[in-house]
Short mmCIF file of the C-alpha atoms (twelve columns), coordinates in Angstrom:
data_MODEL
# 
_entry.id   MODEL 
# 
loop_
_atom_site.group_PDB 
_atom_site.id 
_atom_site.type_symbol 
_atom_site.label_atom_id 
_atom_site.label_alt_id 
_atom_site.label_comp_id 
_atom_site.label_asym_id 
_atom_site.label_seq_id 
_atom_site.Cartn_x 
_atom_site.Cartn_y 
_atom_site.Cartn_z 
_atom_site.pdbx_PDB_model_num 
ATOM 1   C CA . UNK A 1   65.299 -9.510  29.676 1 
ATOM 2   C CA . UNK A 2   61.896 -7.708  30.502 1 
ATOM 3   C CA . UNK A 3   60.389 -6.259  33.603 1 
ATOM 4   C CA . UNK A 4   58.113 -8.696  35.326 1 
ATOM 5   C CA . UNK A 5   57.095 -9.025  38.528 1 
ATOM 6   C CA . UNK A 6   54.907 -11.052 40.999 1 
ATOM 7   C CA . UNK A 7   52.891 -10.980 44.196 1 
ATOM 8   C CA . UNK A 8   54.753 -13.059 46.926 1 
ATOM 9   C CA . UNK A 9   52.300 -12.892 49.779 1 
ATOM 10  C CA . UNK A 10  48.737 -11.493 51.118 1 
ATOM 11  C CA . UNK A 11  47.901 -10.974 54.826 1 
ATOM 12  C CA . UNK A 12  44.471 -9.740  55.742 1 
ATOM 13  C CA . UNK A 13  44.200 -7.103  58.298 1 
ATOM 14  C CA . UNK A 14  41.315 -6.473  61.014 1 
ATOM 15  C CA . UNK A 15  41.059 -2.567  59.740 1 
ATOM 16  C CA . UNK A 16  40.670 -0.422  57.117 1 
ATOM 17  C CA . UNK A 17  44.836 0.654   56.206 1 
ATOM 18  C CA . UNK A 18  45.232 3.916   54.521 1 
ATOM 19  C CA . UNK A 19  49.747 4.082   54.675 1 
ATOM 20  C CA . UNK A 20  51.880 1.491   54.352 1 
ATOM 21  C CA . UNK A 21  55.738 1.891   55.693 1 
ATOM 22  C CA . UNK A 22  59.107 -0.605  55.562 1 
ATOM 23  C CA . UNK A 23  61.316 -0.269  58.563 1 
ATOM 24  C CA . UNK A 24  64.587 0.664   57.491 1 
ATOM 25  C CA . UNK A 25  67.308 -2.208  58.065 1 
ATOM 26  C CA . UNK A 26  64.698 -4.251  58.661 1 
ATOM 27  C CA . UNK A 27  62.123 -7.051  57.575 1 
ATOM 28  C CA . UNK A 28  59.480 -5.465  59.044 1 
ATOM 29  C CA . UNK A 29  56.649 -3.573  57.573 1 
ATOM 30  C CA . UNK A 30  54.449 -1.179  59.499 1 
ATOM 31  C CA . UNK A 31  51.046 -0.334  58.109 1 
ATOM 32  C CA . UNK A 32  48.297 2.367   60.357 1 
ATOM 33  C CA . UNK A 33  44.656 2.848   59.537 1 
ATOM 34  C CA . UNK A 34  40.755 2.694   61.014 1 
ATOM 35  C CA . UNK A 35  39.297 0.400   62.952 1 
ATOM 36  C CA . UNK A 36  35.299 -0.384  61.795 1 
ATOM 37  C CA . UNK A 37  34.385 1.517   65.409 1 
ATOM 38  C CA . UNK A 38  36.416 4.874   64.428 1 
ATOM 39  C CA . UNK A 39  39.990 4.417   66.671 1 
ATOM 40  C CA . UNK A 40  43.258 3.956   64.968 1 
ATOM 41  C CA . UNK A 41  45.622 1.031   64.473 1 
ATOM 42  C CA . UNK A 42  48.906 0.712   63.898 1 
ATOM 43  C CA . UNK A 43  50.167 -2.978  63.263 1 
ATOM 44  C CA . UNK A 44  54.224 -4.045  62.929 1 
ATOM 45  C CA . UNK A 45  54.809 -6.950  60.777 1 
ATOM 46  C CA . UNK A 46  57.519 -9.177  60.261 1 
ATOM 47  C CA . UNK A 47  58.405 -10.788 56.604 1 
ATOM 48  C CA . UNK A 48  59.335 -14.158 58.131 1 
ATOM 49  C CA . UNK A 49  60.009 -16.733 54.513 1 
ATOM 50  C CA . UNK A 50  56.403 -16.563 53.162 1 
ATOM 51  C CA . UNK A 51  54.463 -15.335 55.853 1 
ATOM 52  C CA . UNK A 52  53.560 -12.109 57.535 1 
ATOM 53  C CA . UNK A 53  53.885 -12.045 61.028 1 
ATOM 54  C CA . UNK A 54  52.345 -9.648  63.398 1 
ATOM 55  C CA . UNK A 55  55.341 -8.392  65.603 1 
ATOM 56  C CA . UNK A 56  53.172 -5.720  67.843 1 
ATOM 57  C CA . UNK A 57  50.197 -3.624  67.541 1 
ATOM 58  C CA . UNK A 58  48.124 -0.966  68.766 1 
ATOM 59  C CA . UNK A 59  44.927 0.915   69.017 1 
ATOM 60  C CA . UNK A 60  44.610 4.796   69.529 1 
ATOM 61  C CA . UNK A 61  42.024 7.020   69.971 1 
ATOM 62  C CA . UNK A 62  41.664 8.622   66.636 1 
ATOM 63  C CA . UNK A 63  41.855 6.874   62.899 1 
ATOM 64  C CA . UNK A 64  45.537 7.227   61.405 1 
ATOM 65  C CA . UNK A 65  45.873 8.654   58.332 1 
ATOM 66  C CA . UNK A 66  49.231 9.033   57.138 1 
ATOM 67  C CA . UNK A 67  53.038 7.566   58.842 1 
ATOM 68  C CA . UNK A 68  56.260 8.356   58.070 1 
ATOM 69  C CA . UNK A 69  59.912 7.155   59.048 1 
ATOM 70  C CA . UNK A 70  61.914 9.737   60.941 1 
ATOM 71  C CA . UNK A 71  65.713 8.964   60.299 1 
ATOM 72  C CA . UNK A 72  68.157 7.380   61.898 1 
ATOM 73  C CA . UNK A 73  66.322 6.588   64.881 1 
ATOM 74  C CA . UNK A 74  63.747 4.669   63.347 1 
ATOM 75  C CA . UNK A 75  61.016 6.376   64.681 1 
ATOM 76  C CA . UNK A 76  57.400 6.463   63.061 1 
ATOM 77  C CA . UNK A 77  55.836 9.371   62.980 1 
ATOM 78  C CA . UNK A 78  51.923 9.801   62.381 1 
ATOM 79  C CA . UNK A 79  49.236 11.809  61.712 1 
ATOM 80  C CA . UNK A 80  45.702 11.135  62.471 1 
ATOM 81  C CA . UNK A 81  42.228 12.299  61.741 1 
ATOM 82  C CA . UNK A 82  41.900 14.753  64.326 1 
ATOM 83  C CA . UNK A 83  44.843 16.569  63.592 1 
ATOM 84  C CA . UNK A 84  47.303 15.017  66.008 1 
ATOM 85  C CA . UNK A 85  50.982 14.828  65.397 1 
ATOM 86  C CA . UNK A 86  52.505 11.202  67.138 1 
ATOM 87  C CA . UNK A 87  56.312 9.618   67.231 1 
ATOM 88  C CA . UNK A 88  56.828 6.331   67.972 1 
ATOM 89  C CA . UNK A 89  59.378 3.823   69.091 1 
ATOM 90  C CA . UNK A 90  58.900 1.192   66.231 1 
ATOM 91  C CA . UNK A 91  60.234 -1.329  69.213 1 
ATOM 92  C CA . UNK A 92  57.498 -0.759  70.994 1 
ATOM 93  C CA . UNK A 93  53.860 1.356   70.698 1 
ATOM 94  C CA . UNK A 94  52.319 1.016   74.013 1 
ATOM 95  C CA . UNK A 95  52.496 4.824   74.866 1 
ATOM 96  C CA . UNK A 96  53.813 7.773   72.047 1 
ATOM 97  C CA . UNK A 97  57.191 9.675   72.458 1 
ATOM 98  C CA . UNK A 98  55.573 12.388  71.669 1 
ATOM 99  C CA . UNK A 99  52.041 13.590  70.912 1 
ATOM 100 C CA . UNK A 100 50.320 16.679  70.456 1 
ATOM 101 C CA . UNK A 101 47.657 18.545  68.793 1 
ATOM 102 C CA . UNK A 102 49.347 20.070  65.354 1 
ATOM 103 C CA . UNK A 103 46.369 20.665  62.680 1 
ATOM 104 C CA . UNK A 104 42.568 21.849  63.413 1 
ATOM 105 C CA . UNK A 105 41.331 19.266  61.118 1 
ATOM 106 C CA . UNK A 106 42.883 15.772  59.681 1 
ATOM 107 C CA . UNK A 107 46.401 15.353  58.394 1 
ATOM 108 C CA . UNK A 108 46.149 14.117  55.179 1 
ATOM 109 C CA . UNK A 109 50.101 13.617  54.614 1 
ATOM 110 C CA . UNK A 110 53.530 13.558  56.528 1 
ATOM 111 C CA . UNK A 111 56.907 12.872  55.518 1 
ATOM 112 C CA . UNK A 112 60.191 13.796  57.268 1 
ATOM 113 C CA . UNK A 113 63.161 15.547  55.905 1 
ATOM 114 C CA . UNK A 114 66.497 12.839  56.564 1 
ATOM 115 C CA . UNK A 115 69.946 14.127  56.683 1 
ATOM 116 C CA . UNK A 116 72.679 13.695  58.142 1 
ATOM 117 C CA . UNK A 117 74.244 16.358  60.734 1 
ATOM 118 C CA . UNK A 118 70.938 18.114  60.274 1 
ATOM 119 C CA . UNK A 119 67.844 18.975  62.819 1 
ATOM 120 C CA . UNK A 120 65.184 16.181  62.372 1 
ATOM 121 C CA . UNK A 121 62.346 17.726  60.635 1 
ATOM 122 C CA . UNK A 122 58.788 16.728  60.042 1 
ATOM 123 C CA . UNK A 123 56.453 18.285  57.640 1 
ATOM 124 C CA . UNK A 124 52.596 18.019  57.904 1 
ATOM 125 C CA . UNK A 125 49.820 19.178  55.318 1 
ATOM 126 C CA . UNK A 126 46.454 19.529  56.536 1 
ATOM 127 C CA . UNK A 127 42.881 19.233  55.611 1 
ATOM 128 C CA . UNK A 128 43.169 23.325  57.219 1 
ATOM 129 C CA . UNK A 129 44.752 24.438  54.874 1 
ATOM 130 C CA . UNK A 130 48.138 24.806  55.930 1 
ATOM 131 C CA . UNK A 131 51.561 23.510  56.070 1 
ATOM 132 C CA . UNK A 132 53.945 22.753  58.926 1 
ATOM 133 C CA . UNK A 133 57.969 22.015  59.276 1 
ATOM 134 C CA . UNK A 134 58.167 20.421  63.025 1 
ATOM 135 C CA . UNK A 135 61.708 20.049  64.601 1 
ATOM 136 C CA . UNK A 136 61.322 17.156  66.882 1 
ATOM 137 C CA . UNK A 137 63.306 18.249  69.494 1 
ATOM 138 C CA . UNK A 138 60.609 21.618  69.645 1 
ATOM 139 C CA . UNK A 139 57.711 20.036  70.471 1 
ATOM 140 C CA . UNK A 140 54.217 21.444  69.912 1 
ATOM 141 C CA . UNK A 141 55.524 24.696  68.174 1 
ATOM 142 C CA . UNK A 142 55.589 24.848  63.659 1 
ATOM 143 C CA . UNK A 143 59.279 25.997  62.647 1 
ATOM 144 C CA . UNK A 144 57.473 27.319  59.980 1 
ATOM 145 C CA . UNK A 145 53.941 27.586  58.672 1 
ATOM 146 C CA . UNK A 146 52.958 27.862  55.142 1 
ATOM 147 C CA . UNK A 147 49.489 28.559  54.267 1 
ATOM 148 C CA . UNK A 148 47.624 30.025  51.181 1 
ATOM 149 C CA . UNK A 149 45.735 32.711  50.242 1 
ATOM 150 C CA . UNK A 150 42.733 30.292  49.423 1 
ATOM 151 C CA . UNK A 151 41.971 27.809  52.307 1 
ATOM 152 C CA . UNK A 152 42.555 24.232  49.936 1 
ATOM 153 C CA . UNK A 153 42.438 21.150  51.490 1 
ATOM 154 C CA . UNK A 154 46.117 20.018  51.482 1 
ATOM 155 C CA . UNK A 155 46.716 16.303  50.194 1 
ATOM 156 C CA . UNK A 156 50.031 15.148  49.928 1 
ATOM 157 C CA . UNK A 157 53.481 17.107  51.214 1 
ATOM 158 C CA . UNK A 158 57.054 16.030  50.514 1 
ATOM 159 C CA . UNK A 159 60.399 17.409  52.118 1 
ATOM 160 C CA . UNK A 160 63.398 17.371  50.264 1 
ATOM 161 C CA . UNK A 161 66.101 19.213  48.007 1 
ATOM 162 C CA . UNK A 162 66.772 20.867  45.164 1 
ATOM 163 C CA . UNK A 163 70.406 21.581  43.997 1 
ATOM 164 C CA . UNK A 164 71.451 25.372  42.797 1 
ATOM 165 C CA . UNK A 165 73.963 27.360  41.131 1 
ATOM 166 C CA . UNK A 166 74.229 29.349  44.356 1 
ATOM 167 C CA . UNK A 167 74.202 27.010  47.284 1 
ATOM 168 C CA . UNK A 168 74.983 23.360  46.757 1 
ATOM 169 C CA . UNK A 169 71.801 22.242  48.034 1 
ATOM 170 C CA . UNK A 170 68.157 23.774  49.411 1 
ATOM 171 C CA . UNK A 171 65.164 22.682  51.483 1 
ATOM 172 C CA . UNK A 172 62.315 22.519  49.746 1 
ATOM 173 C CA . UNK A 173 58.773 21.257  50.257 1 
ATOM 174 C CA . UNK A 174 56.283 19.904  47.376 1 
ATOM 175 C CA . UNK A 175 52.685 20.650  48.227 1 
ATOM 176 C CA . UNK A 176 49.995 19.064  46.564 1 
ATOM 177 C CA . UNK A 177 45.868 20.329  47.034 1 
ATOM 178 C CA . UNK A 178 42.723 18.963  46.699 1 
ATOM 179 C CA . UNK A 179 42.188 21.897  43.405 1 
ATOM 180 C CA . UNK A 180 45.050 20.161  41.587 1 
ATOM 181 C CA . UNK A 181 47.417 22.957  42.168 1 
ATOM 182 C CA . UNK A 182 51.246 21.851  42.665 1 
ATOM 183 C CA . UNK A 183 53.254 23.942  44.574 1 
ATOM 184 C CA . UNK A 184 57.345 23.969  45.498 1 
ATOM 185 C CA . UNK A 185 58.004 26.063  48.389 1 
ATOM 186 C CA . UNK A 186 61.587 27.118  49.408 1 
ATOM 187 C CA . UNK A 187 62.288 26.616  52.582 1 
ATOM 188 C CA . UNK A 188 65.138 28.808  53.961 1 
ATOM 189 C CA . UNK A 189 64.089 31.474  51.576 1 
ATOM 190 C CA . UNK A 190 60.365 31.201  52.415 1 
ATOM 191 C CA . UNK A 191 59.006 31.612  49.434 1 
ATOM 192 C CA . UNK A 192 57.272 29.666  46.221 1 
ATOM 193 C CA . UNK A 193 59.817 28.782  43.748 1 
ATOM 194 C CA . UNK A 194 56.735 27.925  40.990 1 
ATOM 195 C CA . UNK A 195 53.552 26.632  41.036 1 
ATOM 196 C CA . UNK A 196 51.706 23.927  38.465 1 
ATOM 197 C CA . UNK A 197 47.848 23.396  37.747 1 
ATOM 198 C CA . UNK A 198 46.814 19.904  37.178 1 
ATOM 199 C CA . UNK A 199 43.198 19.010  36.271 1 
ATOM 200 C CA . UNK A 200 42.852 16.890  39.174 1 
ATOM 201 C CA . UNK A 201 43.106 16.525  43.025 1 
ATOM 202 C CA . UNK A 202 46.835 15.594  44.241 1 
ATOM 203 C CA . UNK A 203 46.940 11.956  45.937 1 
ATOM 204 C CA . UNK A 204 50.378 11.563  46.466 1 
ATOM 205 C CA . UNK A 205 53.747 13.418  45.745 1 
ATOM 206 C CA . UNK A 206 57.481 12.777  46.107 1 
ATOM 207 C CA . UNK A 207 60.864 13.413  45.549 1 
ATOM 208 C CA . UNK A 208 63.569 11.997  43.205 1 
ATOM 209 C CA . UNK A 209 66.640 13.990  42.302 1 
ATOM 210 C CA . UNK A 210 65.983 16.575  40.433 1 
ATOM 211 C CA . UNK A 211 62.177 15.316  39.667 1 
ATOM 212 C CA . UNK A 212 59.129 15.410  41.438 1 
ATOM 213 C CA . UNK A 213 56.504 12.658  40.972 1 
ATOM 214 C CA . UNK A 214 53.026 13.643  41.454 1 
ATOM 215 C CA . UNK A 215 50.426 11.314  41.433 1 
ATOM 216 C CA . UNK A 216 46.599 12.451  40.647 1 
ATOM 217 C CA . UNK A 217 42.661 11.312  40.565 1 
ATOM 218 C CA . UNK A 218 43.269 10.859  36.824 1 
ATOM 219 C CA . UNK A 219 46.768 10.095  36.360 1 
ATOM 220 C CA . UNK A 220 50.603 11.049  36.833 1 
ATOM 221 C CA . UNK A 221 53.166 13.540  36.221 1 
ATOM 222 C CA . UNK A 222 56.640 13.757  36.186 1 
ATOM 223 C CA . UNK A 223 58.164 17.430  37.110 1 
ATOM 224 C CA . UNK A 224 61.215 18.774  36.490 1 
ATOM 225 C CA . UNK A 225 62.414 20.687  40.213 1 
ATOM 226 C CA . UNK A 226 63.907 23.226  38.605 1 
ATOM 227 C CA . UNK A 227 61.651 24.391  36.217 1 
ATOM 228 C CA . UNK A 228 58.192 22.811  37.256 1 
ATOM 229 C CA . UNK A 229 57.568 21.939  33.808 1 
ATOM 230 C CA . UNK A 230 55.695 18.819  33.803 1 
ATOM 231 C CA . UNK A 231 55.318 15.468  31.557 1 
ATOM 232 C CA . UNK A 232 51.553 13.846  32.384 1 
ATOM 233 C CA . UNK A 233 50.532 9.733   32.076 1 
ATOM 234 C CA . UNK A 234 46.474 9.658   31.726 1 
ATOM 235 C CA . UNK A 235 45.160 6.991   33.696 1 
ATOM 236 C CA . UNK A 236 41.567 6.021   33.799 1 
ATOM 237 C CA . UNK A 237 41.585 5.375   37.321 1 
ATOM 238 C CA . UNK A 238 43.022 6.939   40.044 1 
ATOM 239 C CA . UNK A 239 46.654 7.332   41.186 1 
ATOM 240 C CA . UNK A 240 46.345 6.966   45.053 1 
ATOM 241 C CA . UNK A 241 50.468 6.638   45.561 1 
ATOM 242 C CA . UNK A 242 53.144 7.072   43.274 1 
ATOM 243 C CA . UNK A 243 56.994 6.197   44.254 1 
ATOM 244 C CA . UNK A 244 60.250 5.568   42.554 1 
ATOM 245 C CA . UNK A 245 62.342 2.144   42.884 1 
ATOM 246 C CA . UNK A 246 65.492 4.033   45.349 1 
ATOM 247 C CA . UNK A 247 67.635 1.147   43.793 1 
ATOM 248 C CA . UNK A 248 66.726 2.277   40.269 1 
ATOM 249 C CA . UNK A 249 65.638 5.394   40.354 1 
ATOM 250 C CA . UNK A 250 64.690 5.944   36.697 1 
ATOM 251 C CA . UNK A 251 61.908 3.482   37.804 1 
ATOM 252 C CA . UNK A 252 58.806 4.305   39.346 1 
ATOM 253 C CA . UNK A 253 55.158 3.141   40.363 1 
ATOM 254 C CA . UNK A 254 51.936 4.044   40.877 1 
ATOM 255 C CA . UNK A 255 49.297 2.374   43.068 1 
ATOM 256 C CA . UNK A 256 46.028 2.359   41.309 1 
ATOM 257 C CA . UNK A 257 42.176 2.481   42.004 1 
ATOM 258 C CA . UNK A 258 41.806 -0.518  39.722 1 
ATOM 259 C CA . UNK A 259 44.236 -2.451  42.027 1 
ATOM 260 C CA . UNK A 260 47.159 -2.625  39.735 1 
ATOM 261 C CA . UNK A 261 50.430 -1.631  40.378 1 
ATOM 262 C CA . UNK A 262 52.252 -0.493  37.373 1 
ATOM 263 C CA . UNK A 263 55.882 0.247   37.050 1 
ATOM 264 C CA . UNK A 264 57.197 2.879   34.467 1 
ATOM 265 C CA . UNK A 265 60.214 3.817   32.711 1 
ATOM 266 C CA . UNK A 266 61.056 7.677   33.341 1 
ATOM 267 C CA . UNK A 267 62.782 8.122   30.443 1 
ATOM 268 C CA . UNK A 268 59.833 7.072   27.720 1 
ATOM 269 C CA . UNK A 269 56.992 7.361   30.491 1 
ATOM 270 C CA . UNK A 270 55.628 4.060   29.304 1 
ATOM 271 C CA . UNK A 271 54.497 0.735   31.076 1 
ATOM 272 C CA . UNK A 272 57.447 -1.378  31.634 1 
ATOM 273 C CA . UNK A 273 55.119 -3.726  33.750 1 
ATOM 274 C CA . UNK A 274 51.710 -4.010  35.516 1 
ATOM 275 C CA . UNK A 275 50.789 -6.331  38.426 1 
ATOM 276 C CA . UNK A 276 47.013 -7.028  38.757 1 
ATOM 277 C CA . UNK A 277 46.434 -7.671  42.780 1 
ATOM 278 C CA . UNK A 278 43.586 -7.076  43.520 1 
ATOM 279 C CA . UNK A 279 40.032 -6.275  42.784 1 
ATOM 280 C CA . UNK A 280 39.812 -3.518  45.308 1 
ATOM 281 C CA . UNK A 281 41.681 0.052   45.057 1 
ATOM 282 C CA . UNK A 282 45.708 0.135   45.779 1 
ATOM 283 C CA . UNK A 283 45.868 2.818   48.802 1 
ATOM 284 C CA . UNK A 284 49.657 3.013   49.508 1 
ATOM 285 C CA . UNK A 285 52.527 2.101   48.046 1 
ATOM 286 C CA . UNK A 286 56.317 1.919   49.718 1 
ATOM 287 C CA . UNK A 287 59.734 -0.092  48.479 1 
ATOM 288 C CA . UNK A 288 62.008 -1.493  50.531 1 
ATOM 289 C CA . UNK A 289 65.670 0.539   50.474 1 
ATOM 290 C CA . UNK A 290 67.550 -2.911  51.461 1 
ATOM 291 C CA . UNK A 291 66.251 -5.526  48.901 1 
ATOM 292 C CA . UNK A 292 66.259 -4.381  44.904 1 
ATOM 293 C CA . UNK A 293 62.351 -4.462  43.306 1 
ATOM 294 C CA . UNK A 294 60.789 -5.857  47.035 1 
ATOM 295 C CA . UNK A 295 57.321 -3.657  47.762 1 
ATOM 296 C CA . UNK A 296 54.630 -3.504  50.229 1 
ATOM 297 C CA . UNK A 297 51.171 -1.966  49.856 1 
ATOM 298 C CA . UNK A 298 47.796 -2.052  50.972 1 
ATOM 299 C CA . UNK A 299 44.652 -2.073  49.525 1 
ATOM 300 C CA . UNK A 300 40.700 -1.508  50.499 1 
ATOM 301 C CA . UNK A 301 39.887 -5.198  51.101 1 
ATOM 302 C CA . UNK A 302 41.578 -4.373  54.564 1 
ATOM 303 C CA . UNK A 303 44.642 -6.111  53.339 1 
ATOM 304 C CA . UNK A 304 48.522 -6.100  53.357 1 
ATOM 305 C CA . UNK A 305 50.473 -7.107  50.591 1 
ATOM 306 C CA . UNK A 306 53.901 -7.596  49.345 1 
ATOM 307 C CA . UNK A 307 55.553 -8.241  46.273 1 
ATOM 308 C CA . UNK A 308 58.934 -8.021  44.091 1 
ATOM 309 C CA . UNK A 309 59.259 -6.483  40.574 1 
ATOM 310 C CA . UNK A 310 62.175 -7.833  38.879 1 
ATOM 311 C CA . UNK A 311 64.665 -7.596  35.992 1 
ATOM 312 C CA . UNK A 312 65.013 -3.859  36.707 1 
ATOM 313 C CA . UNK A 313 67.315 -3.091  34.088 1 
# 
């Protein structure tokens, strides 16, 4: 039986979203963006049968740009476009847990490093060029602080591992700049482990296993950790987000500027199945770890959708 899949629902939204988050253990769906008069929103949903309904919201002083889930608490964690680092309660957003100035310019992308028996760790990539590992329960003050040689806007960062013949298991971080340079930075070691040129500026990055998906303004790559040898997909349109089905993870998609998402095999690289939904670009893309093939993303008609690819063999 093929891949197919199918849009399930469309709420529109009174701002301009730019990330799109599930709640973990959840039916909720969380997604943060611009309001028309330059503040920020952040808006909770709930996935109640076939309709989207608005659980809490609310308005800061500064557009958000990016959000990611911090662990087992739950928390969201943002970044906005004057450089501040927030964490929320996702029970409630009427004040931050914790907020504070981390960047001199925007924060393009965030993502948090989830384990087990480990510190809580946030990393942030900014439009100033640099790079910083937060431990949540140091506030205000970078762990560590990568930055390069040139000052390159940063666009997308992702925190995770890579396994080794000498430890079991590393930090690493996956940078990815406006030049189209690709870099994988080892964390405890504090140095680059390799670094890739792509002909375009990187929208989106992320971990799976021992790959790396990278998504770009002209299409997508899949990059072996260990190597950083790379396998491209040429799209005519760009990539904004890229991410791989965590039920399936030989399956991945991209969320593209021609509002399609399309889902790939990573073992030919080829189209298993494209979605049209929309006439607008795809922004952000995210899957839901509790239900097989179920999706949520957002798009620049200042709307939330969700949908479920299935037969995901």
């Amino acid at each position: 039986m093929s891949t197919s899949s199918v849009s399930l629902l469309t709420r529109e939204l009174s701002f301009a979203p730019y990330d799109v988050k599930w709640i973990p253990c959840s039916s909720r769906v969380c997604t943060v963006g611009a309001t028309n008069h330059g503040t920020g929103k952040i808006a909770v949903y709930n996935l109640v049968g076939k309709q989207l309904e608005l659980k809490t919201e609310t308005e800061t002083n500064s557009a958000v740009r990016c959000a990611t889930i911090t662990g087992q608490t739950r928390s969201l964690a943002t970044g906005d476009f004057e450089g501040q680092l927030q964490i929320w309660d996702t029970q409630r957003f009427d004040i931050p847990l914790i907020s504070f100035r981390a960047h001199e310019s925007i924060i393009n992308s965030i993502d948090s490093y989830n384990q087990p028996k480990e510190p809580q760790e946030i990393v942030t990539g900014s439009r100033d060029g640099t790079v910083k590992v937060w431990d949540v329960r140091q506030q205000e003050k970078a762990v560590l602080t990568i930055k390069s040689k040139k000052s390159t806007d940063i666009w997308a960062v992702a925190y995770g591992r890579k396994q080794s013949c000498q430890l079991k298991s590393e930090k690493v971080i996956a940078v990815g700049y406006e030049n189209g340079d690709i870099k994988l930075f080892h964390v405890n070691g504090s140095q680059y482990l390799w670094e890739l040129h792509v002909k375009d500026g990187i929208c989106s990055i992320e971990f799976n296993n021992d790959k790396l998906l990278a998504s770009t303004l002209s299409g997508a790559y899949l990059i072996d950790i260990a190597t950083g040898k790379a396998s491209e997909i040429q799209s005519p349109t760009t990539l904004w987000s890229v991410r791989h089905i965590p039920q399936q993870t030989q399956y991945f998609s991209v969320a593209g500027g021609d509002g399609n998402i399309t889902t790939y095999n990573q073992k030919d690289m080829k189209p298993a199945n494209v979605l049209a939904l929309s006439k607008h670009p795809i922004i952000s893309l995210d899957w839901n770890k509790d239900k097989k093939g179920l999706f949520a993303c957002c798009s620049f008609d200042q709307s939330l959708k969700i949908g479920m690819v299935l037969n995901i063999q």
